[in-house]
N, C-alpha and C positions, 0 to 999 in steps of 0.2 A: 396803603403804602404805594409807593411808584414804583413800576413797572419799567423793564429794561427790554426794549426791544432787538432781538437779535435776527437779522436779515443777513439774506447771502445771493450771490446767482442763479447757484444751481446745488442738488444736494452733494456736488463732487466736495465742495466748500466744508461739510462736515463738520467732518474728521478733526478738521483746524479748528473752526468756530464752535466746537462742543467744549473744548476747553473755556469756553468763558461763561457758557450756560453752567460749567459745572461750578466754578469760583463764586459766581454770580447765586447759585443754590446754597452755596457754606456760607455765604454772607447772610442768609435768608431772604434774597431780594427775590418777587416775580420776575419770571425771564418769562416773553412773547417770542415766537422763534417762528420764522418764515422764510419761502423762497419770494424772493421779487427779482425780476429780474430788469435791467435798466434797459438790456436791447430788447429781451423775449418777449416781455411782460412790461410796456411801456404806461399802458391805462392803470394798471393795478400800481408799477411805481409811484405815480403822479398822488394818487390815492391816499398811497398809505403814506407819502412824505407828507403831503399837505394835513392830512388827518389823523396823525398819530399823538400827538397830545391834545386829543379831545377825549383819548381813550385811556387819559392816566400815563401816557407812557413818559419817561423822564429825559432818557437819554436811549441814540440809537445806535448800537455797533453792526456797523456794513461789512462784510468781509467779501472781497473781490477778487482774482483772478487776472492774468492777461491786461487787456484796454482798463480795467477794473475802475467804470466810471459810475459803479455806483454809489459809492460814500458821497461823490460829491454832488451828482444829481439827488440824491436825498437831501442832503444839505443844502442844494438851492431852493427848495419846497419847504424845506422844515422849518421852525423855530425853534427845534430843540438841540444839545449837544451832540454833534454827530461825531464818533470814532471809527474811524476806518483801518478796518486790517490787509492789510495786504497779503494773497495769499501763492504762494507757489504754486502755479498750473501748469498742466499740460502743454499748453500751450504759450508759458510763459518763458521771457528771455532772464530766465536764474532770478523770476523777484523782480528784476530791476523797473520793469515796464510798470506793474502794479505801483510798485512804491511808489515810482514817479507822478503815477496818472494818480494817485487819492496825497501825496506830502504835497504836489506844485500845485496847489490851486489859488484862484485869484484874489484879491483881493475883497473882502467882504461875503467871504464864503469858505469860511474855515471850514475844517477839517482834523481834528483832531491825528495823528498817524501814530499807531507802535511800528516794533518790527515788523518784519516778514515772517508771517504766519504766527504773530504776537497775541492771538487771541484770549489767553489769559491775564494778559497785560492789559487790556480791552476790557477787559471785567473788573480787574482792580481799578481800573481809571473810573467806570461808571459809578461801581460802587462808592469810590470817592465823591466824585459829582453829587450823588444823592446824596452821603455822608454829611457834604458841605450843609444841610438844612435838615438832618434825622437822626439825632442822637444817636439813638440805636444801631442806626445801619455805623455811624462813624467810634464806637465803640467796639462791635465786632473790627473794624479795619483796625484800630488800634490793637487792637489783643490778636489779630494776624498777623501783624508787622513785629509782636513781640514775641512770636513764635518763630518767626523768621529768626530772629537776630539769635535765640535762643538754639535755633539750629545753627547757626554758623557758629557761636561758641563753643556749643558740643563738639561739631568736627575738628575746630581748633584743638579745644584738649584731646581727643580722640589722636589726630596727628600727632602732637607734641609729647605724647606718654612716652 
């Protein structure tokens, strides 16, 4: 099966991106989970964009911070689907700066984008991606989706009593 590999900056990034190792687990997909960092850790970026689908991996969720230029520097090394999370930092201006630095990127170097601190959303998109060619993975997403929809009628009647 293929592998989702989950990267971040630093372990402050978490908190946020563990939501999508967990979504990523109920789908039964492998989740790879690491720090790289694009300023700290520029050899080992280089590395693992360039070389991560020789190791099985399918698809890569970045989740970044502040300048948060690494969905997109993975995505200039990679060949594979890059999702970028944007994450609310410390140091960030409310989101805005993240979003903008992994949504505006140039031409011929996509970037996938959820929300801010959308990590779960990042997982369902992956899991889709592999979906698109694994039966199985895209059976669980369908019988997810109709759990969803089965909770939102329940609240419905729930209100409406």
């Amino acid at each position: 099966m293929k592998k989702v590999a989950i990267i971040m900056g630093s372990t402050s990034d978490l908190p946020v991106m563990q939501e999508a190792v967990d979504i990523l687990k109920e789908f039964n997909i492998e989740v790879e989970v690491d720090i790289v960092s694009a300023h700290r850790t520029p050899d080992k970026l280089f590395d693992y964009g360039k070389n991560a689908h020789t190791r099985g991996i399918a698809v890569i969720i970045a989740g970044a911070g502040g300048a948060a230029h690494l969905p997109g520097m993975i995505a200039s090394l990679s060949p594979l689907p890059v999702i970028g999370v944007p994450v609310k930092s410390s140091n960030s201006i409310d989101g805005w700066d993240s979003i903008l630095s992994i949504l505006q990127m140039p031409g011929g170097v996509p970037v996938a984008t959820v929300a801010l601190n959308g990590a779960k959303n990042a997982g369902i998109l992956a899991a889709q991606i592999i979906g698109a060619s694994d039966k199985a993975v895209l059976d669980r997403i369908i019988a997810y989706k109709e759990e969803l929809k089965i909770k939102v009628e329940s609240a419905s009647k729930e209100l409406n009593k």
